[in-house]
C-alpha positions as CSV (number, residue, x, y, z in Angstrom):
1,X,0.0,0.0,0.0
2,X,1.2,3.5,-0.7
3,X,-0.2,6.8,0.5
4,X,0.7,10.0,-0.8
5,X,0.8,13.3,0.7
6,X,2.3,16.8,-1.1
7,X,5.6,16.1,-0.2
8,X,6.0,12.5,0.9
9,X,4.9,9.3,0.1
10,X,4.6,6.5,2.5
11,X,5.0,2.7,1.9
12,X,3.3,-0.2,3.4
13,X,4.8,-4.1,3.3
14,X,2.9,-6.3,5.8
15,X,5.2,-9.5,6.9
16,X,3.0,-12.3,5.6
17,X,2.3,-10.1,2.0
18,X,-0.9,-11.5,0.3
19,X,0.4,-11.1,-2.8
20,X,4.2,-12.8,-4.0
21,X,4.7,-12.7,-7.7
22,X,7.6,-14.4,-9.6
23,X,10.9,-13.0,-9.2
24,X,12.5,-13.2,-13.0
25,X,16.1,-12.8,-13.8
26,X,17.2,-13.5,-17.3
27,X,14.5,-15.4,-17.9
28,X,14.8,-17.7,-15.2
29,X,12.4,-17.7,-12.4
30,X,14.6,-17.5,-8.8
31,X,11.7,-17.3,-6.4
32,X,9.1,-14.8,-5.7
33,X,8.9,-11.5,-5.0
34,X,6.6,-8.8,-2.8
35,X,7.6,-5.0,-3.2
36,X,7.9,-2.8,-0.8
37,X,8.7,0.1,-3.4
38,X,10.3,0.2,-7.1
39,X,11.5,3.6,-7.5
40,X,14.0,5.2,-10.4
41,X,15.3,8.9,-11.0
42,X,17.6,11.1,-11.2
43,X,19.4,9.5,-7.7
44,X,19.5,6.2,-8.9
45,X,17.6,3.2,-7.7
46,X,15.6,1.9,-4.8
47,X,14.1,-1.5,-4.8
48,X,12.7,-3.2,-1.3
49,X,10.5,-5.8,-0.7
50,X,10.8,-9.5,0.9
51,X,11.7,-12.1,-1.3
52,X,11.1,-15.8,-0.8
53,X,13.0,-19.5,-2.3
54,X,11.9,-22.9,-1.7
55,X,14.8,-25.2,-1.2
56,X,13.4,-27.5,-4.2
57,X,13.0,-25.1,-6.1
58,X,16.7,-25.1,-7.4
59,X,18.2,-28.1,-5.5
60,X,21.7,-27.7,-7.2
61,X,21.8,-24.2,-7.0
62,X,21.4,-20.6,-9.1
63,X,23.3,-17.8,-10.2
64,X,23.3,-14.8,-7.6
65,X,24.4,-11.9,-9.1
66,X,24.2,-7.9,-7.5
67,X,23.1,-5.3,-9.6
68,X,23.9,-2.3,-7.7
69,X,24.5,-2.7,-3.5
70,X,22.1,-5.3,-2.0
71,X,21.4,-5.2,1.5
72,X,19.4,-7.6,3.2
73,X,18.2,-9.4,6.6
74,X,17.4,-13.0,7.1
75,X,13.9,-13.5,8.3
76,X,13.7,-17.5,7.7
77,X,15.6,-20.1,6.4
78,X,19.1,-20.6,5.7
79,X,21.5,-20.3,2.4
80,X,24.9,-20.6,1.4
81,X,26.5,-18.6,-1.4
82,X,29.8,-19.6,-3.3
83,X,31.7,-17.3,-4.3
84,X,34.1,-17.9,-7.5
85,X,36.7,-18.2,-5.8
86,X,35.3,-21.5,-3.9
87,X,34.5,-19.8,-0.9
88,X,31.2,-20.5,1.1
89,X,29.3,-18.3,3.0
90,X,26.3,-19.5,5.1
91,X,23.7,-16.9,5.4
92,X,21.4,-17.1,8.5
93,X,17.8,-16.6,10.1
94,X,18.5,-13.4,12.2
95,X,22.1,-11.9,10.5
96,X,22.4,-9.2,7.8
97,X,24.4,-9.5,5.2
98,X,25.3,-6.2,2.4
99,X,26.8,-7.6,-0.9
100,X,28.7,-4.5,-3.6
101,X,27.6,-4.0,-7.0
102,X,29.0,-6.7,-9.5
103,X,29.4,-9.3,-6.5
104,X,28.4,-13.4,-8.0
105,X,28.0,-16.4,-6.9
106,X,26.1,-19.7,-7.0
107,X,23.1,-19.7,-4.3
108,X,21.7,-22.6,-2.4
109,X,18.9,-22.6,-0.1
110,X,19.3,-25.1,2.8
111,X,16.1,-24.1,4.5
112,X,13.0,-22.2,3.0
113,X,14.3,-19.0,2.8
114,X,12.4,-15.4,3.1
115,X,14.9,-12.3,3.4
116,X,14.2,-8.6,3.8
117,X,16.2,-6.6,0.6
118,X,16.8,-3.1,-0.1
119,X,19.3,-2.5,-3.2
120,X,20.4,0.8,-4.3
């Protein structure tokens, strides 16, 4: 829900969204998405929203790529990323995590996985 008022606008995400809607990148689904806010100017971008994989859904994995600085927190689940250098990182219910523009990797989702995202 958004309200506006002259100057300000004000956006509403509940945290069990009704609606999720596929989350498409490159053509490939890589779960679904509910937006907070989609914006685009002359500052650059704002995206936020929560975003939500299944562990089946990709069992061996999916590309993870940043476009722009993601930012997110871990409301449910668990996932590892590796990096290209072999490196793992195991992302966790409770912990944020802020990844740069340009940063890849291969995701896995251990556990159902909902985070909380803002990229800029």
């Amino acid at each position: 829900m958004m309200l506006k008022k002259d100057q300000f606008s004000v956006y509403n995400l509940g945290k069990t969204p009704d609606k999720w809607e596929p989350f498409v990148v490159e053509g490939m689904e890589i779960g679904q998405v509910s937006w907070l806010r989609q914006t685009q100017d002359d500052n650059g971008v704002l995206a936020a929203g929560l975003w939500k994989h299944r562990r089946e859904e990709h069992p061996n994995g999916m590309p993870y790529g940043v476009d722009g600085n993601e930012t997110f927190y871990v409301l449910q689940g668990e996932a590892e990323i590796e990096t290209n250098t072999g490196e793992t990182m195991l992302l966790e219910e409770g912990n944020s995590y802020s990844f740069t523009d340009g940063f890849t990797g291969l995701w896995r989702t251990k556990k159902d996985f909902i985070k909380f995202f803002v990229v800029s």
